[in-house]
C-alpha positions in Angstrom: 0.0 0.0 0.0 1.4 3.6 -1.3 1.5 5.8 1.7 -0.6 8.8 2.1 1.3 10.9 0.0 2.3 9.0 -3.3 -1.7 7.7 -3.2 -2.8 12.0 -3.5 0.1 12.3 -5.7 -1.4 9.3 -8.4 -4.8 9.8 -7.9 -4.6 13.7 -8.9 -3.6 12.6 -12.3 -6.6 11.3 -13.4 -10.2 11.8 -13.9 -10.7 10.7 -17.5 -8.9 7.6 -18.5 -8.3 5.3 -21.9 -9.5 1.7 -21.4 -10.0 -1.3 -23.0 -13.5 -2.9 -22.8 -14.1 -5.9 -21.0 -16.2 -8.0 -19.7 -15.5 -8.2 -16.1 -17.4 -5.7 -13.9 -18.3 -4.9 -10.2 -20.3 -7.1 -8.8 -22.5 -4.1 -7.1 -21.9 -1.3 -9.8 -22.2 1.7 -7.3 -20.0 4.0 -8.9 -17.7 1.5 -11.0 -20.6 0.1 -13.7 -21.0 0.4 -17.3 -20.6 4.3 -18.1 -17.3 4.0 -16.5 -14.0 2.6 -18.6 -12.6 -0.7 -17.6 -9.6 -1.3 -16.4 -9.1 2.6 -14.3 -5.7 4.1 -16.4 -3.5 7.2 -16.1 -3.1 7.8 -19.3 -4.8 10.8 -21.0 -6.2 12.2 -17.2 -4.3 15.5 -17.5 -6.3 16.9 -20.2 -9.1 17.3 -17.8 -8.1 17.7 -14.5 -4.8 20.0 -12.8 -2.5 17.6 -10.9 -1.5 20.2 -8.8 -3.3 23.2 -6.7 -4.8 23.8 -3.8 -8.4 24.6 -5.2 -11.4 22.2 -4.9 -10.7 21.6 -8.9 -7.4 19.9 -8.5 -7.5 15.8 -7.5 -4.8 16.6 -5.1 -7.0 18.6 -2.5 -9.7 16.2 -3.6 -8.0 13.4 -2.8 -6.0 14.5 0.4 -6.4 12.7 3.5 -8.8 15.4 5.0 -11.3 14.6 2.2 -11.1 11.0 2.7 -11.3 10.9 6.4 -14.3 13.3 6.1 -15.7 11.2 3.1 -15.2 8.3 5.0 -17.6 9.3 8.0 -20.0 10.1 6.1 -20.6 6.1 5.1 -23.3 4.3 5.7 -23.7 1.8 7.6 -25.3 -0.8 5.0 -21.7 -1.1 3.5 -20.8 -3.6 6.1 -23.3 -6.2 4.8 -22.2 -9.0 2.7 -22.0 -8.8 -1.3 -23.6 -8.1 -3.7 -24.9 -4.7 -1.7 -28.7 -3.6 -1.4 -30.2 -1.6 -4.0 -31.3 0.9 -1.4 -27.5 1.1 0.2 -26.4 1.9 -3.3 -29.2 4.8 -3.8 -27.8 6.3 0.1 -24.1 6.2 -0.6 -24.7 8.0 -4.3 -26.8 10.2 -2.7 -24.4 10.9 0.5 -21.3 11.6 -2.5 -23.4 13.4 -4.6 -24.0 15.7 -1.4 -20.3 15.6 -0.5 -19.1 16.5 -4.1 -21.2 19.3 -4.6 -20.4 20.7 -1.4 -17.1 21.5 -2.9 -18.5 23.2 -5.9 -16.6 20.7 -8.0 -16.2 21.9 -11.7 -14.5 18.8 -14.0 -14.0 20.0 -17.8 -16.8 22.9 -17.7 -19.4 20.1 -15.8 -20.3 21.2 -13.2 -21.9 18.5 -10.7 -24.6 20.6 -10.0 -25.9 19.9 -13.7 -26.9 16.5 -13.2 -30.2 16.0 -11.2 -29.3 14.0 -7.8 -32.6 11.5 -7.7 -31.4 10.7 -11.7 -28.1 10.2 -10.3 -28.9 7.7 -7.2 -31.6 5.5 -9.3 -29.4 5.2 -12.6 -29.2 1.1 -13.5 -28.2 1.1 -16.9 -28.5 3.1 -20.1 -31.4 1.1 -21.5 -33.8 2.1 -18.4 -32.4 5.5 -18.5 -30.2 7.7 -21.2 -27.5 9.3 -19.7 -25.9 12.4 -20.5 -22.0 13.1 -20.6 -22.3 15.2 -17.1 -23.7 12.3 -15.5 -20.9 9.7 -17.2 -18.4 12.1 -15.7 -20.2 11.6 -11.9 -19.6 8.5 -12.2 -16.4 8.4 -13.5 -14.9 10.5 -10.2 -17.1 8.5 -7.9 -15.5 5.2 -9.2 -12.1 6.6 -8.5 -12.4 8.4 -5.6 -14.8 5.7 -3.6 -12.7 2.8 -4.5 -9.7 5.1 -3.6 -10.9 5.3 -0.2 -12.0 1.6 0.1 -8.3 0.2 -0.7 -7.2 3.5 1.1 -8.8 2.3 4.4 -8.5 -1.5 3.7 -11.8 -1.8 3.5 -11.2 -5.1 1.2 -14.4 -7.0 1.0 -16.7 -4.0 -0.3 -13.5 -3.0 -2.6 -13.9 -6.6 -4.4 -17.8 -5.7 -4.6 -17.9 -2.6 -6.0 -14.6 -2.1 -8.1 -12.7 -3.2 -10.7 -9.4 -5.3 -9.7 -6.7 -4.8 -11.9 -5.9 -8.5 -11.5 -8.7 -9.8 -13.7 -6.5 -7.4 -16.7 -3.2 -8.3 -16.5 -1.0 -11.1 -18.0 1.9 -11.5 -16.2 0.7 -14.6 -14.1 -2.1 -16.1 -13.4 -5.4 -14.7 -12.0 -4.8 -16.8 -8.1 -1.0 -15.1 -8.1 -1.7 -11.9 -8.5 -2.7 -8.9 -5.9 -4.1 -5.7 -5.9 -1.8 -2.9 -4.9 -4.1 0.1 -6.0 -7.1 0.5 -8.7 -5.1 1.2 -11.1 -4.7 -0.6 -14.3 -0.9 -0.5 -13.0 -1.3 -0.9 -9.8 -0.9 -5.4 -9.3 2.5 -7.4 -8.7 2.8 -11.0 -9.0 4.1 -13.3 -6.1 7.5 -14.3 -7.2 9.8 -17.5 -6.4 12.4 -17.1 -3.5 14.7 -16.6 -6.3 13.0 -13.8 -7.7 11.8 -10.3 -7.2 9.5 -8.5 -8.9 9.7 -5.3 -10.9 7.0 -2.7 -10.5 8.5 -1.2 -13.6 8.9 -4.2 -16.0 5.9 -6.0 -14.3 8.0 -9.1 -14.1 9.4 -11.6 -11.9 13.5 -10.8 -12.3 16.0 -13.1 -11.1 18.4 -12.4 -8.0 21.1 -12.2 -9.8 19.6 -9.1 -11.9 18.7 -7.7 -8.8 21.8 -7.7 -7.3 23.4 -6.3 -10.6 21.7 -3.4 -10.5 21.8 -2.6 -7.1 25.8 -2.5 -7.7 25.5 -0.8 -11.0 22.8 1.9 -8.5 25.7 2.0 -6.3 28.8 2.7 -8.5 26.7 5.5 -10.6 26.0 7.4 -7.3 29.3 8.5 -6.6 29.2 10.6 -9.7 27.9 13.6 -10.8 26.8 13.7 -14.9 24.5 16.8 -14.2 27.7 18.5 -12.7 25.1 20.4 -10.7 26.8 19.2 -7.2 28.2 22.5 -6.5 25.6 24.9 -8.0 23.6 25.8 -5.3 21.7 28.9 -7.3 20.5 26.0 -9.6 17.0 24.6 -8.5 17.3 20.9 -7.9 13.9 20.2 -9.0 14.2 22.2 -12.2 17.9 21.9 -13.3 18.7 19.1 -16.0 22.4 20.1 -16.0 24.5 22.8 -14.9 27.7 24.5 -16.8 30.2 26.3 -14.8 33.7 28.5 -15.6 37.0 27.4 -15.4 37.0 28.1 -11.8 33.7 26.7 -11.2 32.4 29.7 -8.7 29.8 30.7 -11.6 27.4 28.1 -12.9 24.7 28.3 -15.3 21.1 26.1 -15.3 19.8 24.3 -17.9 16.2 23.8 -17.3 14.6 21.0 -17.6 11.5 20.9 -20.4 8.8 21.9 -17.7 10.5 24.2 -15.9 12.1 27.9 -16.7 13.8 30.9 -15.0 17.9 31.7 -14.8 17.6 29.0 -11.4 14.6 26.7 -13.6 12.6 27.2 -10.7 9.7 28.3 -12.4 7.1 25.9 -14.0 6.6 26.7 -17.5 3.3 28.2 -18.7 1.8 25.8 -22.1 -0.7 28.6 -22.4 1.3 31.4 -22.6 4.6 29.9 -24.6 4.9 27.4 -27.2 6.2 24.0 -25.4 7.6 20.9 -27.0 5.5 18.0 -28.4 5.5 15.4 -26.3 4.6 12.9 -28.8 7.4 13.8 -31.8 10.6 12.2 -31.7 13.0 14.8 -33.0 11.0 18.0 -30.8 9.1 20.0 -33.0 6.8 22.6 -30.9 3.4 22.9 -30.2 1.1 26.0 -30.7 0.5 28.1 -27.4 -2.3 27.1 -25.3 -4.0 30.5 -25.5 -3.6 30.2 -29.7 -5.0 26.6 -29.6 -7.5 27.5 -27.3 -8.9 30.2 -28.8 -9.0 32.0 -25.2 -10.4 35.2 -26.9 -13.3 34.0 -28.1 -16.9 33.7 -26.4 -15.0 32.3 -22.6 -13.0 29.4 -24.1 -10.0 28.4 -21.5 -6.5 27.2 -21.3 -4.9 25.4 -18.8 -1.0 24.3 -18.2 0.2 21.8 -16.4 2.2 18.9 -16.0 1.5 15.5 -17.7 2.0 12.1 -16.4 5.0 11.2 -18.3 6.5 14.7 -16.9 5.9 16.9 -20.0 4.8 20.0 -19.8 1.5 20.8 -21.9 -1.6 22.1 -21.8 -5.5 21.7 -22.2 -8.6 23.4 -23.6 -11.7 24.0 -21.7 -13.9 25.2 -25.1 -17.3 27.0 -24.8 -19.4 24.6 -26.1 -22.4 26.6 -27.3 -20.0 28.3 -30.0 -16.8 26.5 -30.0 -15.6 22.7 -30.2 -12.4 20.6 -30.9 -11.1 20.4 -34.8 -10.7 17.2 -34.5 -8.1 17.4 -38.2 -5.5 19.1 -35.9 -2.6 16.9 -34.0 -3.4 18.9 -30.6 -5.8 20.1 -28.5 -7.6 23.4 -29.2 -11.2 25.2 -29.4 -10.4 26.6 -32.8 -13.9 25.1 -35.0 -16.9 26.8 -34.4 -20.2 24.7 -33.5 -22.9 24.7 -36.1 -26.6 24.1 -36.7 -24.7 21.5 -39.1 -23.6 19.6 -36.5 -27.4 18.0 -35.5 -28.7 18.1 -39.2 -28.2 15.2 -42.0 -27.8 15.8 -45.4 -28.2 11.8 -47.0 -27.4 12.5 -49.9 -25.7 16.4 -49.7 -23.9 18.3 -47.0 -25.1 21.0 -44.3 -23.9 24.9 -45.2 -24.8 27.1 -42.9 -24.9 31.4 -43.1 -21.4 32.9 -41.3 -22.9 32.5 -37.9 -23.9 28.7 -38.2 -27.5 29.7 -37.2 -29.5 29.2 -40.2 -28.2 25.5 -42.0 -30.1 23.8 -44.6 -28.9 20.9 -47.3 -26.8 21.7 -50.3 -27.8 18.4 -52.2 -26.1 16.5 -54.7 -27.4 17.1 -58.8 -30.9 14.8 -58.9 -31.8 14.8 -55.3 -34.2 17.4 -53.3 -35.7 18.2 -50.2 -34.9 18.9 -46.4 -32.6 16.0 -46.2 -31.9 15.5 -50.0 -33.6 12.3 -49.9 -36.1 12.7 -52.6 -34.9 11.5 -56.0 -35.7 14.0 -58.9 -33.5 12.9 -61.7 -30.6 15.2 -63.2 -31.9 16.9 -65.9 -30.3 19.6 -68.2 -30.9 23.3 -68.0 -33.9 24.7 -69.5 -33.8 26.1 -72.8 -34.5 29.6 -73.4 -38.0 30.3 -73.9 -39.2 29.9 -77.7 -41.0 33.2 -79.3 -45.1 33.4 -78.7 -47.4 31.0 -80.6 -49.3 32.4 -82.5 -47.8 35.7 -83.4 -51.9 37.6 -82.3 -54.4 37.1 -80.1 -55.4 37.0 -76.5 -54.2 33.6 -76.2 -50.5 33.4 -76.6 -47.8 30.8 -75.3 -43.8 30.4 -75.4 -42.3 27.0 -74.9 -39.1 25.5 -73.1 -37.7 22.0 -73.1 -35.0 20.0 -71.3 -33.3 16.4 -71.0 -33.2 13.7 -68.2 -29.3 12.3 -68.0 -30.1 9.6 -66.4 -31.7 8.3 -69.3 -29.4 9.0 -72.0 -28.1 5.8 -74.0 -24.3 6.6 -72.4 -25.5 6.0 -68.8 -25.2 2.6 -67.5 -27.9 2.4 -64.8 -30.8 4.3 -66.1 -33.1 5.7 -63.9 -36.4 8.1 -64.7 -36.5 11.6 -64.0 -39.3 13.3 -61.8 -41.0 16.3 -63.3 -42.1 17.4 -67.0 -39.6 18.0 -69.8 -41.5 20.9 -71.3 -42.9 24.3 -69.9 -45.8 26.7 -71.0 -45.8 29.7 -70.0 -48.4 32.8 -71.3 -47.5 35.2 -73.4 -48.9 39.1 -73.5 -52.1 39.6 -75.4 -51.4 41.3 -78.9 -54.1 41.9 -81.0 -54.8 40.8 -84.5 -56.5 43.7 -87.0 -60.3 43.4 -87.2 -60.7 40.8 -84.1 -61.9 41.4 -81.1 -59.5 39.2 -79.8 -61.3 35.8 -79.0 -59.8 32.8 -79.9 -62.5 32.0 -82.4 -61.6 35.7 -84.2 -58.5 35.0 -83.6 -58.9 31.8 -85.9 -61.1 33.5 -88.6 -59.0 36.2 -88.5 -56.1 34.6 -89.5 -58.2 32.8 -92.2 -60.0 35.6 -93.7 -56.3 37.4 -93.8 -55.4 34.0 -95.6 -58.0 34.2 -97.8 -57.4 38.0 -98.1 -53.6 37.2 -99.1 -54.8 34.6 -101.8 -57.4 37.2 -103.2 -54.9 40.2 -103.3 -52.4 37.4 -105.1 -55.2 36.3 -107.3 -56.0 40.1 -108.2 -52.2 40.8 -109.4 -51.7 38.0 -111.6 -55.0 38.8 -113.0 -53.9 42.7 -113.6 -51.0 40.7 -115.1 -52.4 39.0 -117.4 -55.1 41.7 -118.4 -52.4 44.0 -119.1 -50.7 40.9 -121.0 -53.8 40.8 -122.7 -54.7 44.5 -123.9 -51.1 45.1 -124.9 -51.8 41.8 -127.1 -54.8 42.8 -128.3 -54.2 46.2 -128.8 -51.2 45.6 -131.2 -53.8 43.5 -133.2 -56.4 46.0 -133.4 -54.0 48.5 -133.8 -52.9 46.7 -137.2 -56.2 46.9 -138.1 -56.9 50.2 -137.7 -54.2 51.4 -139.2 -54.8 48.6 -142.3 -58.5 50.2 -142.7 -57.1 53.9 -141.9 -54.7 52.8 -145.2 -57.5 51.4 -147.2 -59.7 54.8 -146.5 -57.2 57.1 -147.5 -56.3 55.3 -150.5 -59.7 55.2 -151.8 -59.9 58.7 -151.3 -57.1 59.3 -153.4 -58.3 57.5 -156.2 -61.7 59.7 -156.0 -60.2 63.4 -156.1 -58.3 62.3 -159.2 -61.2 60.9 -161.4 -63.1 64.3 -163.4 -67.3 64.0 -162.6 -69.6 63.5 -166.1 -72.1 66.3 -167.3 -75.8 65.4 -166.4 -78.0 64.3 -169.1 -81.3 65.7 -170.7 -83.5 63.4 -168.6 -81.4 64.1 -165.4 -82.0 67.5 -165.5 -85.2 67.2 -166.6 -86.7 64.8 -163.8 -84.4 67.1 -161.4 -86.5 69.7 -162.2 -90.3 68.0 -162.6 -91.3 68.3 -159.1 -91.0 71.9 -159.0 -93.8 72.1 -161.6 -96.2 70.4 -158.8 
């Protein structure tokens, strides 16, 4: 068992925690049941809780002795009864922690423990009878660690084994009979070794004694040196000093820092929010963004906090505002820099989600032959619409112009074929325009344009006739003409011929019945 100390010191690390699934689970799930990870691990804990502090936020005041002895009188009594423990003693111990925690005003990743409602809390069972929210998985998760904390804490065994998770039933260094719990932690078990062995906490292996007692001489011999040449320097924090350089006459030295620590004497911790630290995770360095930048600390009450990791790397964590700002989960490290959308709860099946500059207004951009809220209606991909034909007919009071378009999806080239919803061609009305001598209706319309046919045809008619009149008379006139002129000839000859023949004297008789009826 850790002492007091090193079990605050552990414990402080973690409130979130990587797992692997499993099958094995409490036999009386009071805090340590299925919203909880199985096995408990330390890994990936700092990104929600401080190690460090003296404030109600940080595991190491949480987890101090005061908290446990006063956590610990607050028990119930039903805890000393035999396993599996009664529903109802369940119910008063949840309800007794959930008192106790948010006595302390405890805020865990911007949830606070006031958010989840305490009679939900006590009478959870599982998720099928009752849906639980993130705030409530994070309960939980801290009750889990701290209760079975304080059970192996106080060697309270027997309600340990009932309500929390043994690391022995996840390890496979020995069997599951050889094993023993030193802690809750997936880390925390040791196997029992043969005389001629010892085991390593570090390797989590039974080493021989010779090994042992090689390394306790090899301890030995290294001790007598100094590599960090820091022996000397006492301006040079111990905690904070990797190595120390000195002058010839070694009365001056200077400190090199260690990566979580800064300062001329590295005795200041230094600040992931404010200055860009070193990535933990890349092999030749390479530095990470500030925490303020990666945060996004300016916008809308997004947070950064430093502090020190597990493995002893300094880094830092985001605390985003989650009405307006979440992780972008296509960058390497933490940060608050995407803003949350209307996009985020809406489903676009066969499309995607654009929302105004705001993200408050989002509606489906769907793909070409799809419609509707959730572009799940199928309309066919059809071509643009041609422009709009001139007005049929050219008068009248009814009046149309045409368009047309293509379905793709039915075109000889396509390989599945699929029909198109919708008409291919478009009427639209036209503007009146009236024809001469209608009033307009359709049926004047049609006559109208008929008698103007028939007009046309008469008109037509009328000038071939003239044509062929004036054909006619200048035929006919040249004819009668000839004639004219052939008689005109004949007349005038025959007059000739008369002047120039001399008139005979009148006879006796002539001149005598000439005068006979003047003598009546």
């Amino acid at each position: 068992m850790f002492p007091i100390g090193l079990n605050s010191l552990l414990l402080c690390c973690c409130v979130f925690y990587t797992f692997t699934m499993s099958d094995v689970l409490a036999t009386s799930p009071m805090f340590c049941n299925e919203l909880v990870p199985e096995p408990l691990s330390l890994q990936m804990t700092e990104k929600v809780f401080p190690m460090f502090g003296e404030e109600d936020q940080s595991l190491q005041a949480l987890l101090s002795g005061k908290s446990l002895v006063i956590a610990r009188s607050k028990l119930s009594d039903c805890l000393k009864s035999t396993c599996p423990i009664d529903t109802n003693c369940i119910k008063d111990i949840r309800e007794l922690f959930y008192d106790f925690m948010k006595n302390k005003s405890l805020v865990i990743d911007g949830y606070n423990f006031s958010s989840v409602d305490k009679q939900t809390f006590a009478d959870f069972e599982n998720k099928v009878s009752t849906p639980a929210t993130f705030s409530m998985e994070i309960v939980f998760q801290v009750g889990c660690i701290t209760m079975c904390h304080m059970f192996h804490y106080y060697n309270m065994t027997s309600v340990y084994d009932c309500a929390c998770f043994n690391p022995c039933d996840h390890q496979k260094s020995c069997s599951r009979n050889n094993c023993q719990r030193t802690g809750m932690f997936q880390h925390q078990y040791k196997c029992n070794c043969s005389p001629e062995a010892k085991w390593d906490p570090e390797l989590y292996i039974c080493v021989s004694s010779t090994v042992t007692k090689l390394r306790e001489k090899t301890k030995t011999e290294v001790e007598v040196y100094d590599p960090s040449g820091c022996a000397k320097a006492t301006n040079c924090d111990r905690e904070g000093t990797l190595l120390c350089k000195s002058d010839v006459t070694e009365t001056f030295f200077t400190c090199i820092c260690k990566p979580q620590y800064t300062g001329s004497t590295c005795d200041e911790l230094v600040d992931a929010c404010k200055f860009r630290v070193q990535h933990p995770f890349l092999p030749r360095g390479g530095m990470l963004a500030a925490g303020e930048t990666a945060c996004n600390t300016n916008a809308d009450g997004n947070a950064c906090r430093s502090f020190i990791s597990s493995e002893g790397d300094v880094t830092y964590g985001c605390n985003c505002q989650e009405n307006n700002w979440i992780p972008n989960h296509e960058l390497s490290y933490d940060n608050c820099l995407k803003r949350r959308s209307m996009c985020d709860s809406v489903i676009c099946v066969h499309g995607r989600c654009v929302t105004n500059e705001r993200g408050t207004q989002p509606h489906c951009l769907c793909k070409p032959g799809y419609r509707g809220a959730s572009c799940t209606e199928w309309v066919g991909e059809w071509t643009e619409w041609s422009p709009w034909d001139k007005c049929t007919p050219s008068c009248g009071d009814v009046r149309y112009s045409v368009r047309t378009r293509d379905c793709l999806t039915m075109k000889p080239e396509r390989s599945v074929k699929r029909e198109c919803l919708g008409a291919s061609i478009e009427y639209a009305a036209c503007a009146e325009h009236p024809c001469a001598r209608t009033e307009g209706t359709f049926v004047n319309t049609y006559f109208a344009i008929r008698q103007s046919g028939i007009a046309a045809s008469i008109s037509a008619a009328a000038v071939v006739c003239a044509i062929v009149t004036g054909l006619w008379s200048i035929y006919c006139w040249s004819i009668i003409s000839r004639i004219v002129l052939a008689l005109a000839k004949k007349l005038t000859n025959s007059l000739n011929q008369t002047t120039r023949t001399p008139r005979p004297s009148p006879s006796v008789n002539e001149e005598v019945t000439a005068e006979s009826p003047e003598s009546d």
